[in-house]
C-alpha positions in Angstrom: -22.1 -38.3 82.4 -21.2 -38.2 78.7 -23.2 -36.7 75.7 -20.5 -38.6 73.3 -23.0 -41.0 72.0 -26.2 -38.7 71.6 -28.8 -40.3 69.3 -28.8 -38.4 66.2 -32.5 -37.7 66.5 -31.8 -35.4 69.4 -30.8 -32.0 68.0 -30.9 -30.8 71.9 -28.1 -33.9 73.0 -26.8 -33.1 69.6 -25.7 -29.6 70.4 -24.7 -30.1 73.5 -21.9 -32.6 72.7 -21.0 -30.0 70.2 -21.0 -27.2 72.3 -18.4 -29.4 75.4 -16.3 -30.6 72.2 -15.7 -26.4 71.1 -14.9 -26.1 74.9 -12.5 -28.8 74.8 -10.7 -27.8 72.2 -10.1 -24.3 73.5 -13.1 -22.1 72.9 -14.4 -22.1 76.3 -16.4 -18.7 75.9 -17.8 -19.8 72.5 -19.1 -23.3 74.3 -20.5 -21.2 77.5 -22.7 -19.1 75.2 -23.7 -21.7 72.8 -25.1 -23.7 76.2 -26.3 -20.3 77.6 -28.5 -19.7 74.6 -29.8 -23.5 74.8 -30.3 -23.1 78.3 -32.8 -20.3 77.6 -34.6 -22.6 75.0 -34.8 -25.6 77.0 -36.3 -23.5 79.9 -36.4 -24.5 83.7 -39.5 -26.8 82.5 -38.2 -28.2 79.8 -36.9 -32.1 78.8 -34.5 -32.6 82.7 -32.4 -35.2 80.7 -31.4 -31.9 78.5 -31.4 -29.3 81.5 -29.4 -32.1 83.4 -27.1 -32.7 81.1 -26.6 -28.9 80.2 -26.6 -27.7 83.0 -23.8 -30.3 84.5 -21.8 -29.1 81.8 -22.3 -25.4 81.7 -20.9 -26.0 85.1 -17.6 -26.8 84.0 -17.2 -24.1 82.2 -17.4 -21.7 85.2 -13.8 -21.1 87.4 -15.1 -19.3 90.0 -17.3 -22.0 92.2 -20.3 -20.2 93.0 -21.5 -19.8 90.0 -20.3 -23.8 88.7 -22.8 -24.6 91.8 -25.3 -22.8 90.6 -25.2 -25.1 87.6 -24.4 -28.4 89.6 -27.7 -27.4 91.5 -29.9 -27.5 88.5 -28.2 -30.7 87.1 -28.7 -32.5 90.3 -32.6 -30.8 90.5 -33.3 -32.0 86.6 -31.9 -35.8 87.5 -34.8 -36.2 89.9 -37.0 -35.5 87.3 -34.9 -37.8 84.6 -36.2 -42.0 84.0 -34.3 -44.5 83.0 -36.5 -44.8 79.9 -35.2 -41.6 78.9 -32.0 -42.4 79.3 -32.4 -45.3 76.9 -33.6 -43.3 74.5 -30.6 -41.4 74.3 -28.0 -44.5 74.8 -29.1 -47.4 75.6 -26.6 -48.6 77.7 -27.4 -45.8 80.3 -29.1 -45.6 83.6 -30.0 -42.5 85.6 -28.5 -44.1 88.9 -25.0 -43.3 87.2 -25.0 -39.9 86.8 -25.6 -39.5 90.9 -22.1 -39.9 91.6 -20.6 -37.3 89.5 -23.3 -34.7 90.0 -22.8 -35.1 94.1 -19.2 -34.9 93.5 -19.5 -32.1 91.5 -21.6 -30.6 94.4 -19.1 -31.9 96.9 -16.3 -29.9 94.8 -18.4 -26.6 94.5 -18.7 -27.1 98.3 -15.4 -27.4 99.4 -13.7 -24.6 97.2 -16.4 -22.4 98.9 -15.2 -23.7 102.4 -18.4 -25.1 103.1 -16.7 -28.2 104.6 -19.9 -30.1 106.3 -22.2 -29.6 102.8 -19.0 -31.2 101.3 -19.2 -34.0 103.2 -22.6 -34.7 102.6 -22.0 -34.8 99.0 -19.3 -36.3 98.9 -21.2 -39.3 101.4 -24.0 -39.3 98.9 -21.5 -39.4 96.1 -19.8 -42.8 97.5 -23.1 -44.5 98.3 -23.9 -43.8 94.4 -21.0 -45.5 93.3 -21.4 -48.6 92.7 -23.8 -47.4 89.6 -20.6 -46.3 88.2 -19.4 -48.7 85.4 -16.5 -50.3 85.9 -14.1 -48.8 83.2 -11.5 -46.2 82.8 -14.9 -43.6 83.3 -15.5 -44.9 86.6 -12.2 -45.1 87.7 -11.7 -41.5 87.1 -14.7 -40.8 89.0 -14.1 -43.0 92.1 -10.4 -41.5 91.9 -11.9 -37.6 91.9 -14.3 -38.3 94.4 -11.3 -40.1 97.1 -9.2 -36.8 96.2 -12.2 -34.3 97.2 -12.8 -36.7 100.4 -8.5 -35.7 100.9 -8.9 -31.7 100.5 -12.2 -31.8 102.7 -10.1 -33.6 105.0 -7.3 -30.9 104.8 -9.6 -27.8 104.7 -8.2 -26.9 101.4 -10.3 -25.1 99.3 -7.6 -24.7 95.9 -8.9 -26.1 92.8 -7.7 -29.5 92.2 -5.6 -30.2 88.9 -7.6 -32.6 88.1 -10.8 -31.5 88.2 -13.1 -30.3 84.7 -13.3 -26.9 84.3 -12.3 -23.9 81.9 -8.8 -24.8 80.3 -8.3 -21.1 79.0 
């Protein structure tokens, strides 16, 4: 799920891609607040392409796992609520059915590094069945590699943060 190509009529998409780019480039507290504070606009009844895509990144920008799954709930609860048409409207090129297979990893991630091993699993199951929405380019790849690597530490019982996986960088 990306918010590199929001519409320029969405001020909402808009400031959200600004607010992961700030985190990206090192100002992870700055980016957290700036979502926080559209989090509060948005509401829990607002526009779920926004809370979904807000909330999957706000996320990220959590270490500690209980409260990124907090955040990877309300993504995953605003995607049922999200249409395809919607979608379009903010790229065309997108479809809802894509964005299952990060949010369940995401999930399946939270899960593990909480040592809940079997609600891992079922994400992580969900998470693979999703994946054939994934596009088949260098985003996709990424994905199906992160979602194989979460399938190897719930195998393991290892509950360390992978290297890999999006989060806070400072």
């Amino acid at each position: 799920m990306t918010t590199a190509t929001a519409h320029p009529t969405d001020p909402t998409m808009n400031a959200i891609g600004q607010a992961v780019a700030e985190a990206r480039e090192g100002d992870v507290a700055a980016a957290r607040r700036t979502l926080l504070n559209l989090w509060s606009g948005i509401g829990v009844t607002g526009d779920p392409l926004h809370r979904c895509t807000l909330a999957h990144h706000l996320a990220d920008r959590y270490e500690d796992p209980a409260q990124a799954l907090a955040w990877d709930i309300r993504a995953m609860d605003a995607a049922g609520a999200v249409t395809d048409q919607r979608v379009q409207q903010h790229h065309a090129a997108l479809h809802i059915a894509g964005f299952f297979p990060s949010l369940h990893l995401n999930l399946a991630d939270d899960y593990r590094r909480l040592g809940s091993f079997e609600a891992a699993a079922e994400h992580l199951n969900a998470a693979e069945e999703s994946a054939p929405a994934l596009p088949r380019d260098g985003y996709g790849a990424l994905l199906r590699t992160a979602i194989h690597q979460v399938a190897e530490a719930v195998a393991r019982r290892d509950t360390a943060k992978r290297a890999t996986a999006p989060g806070p960088t400072v």
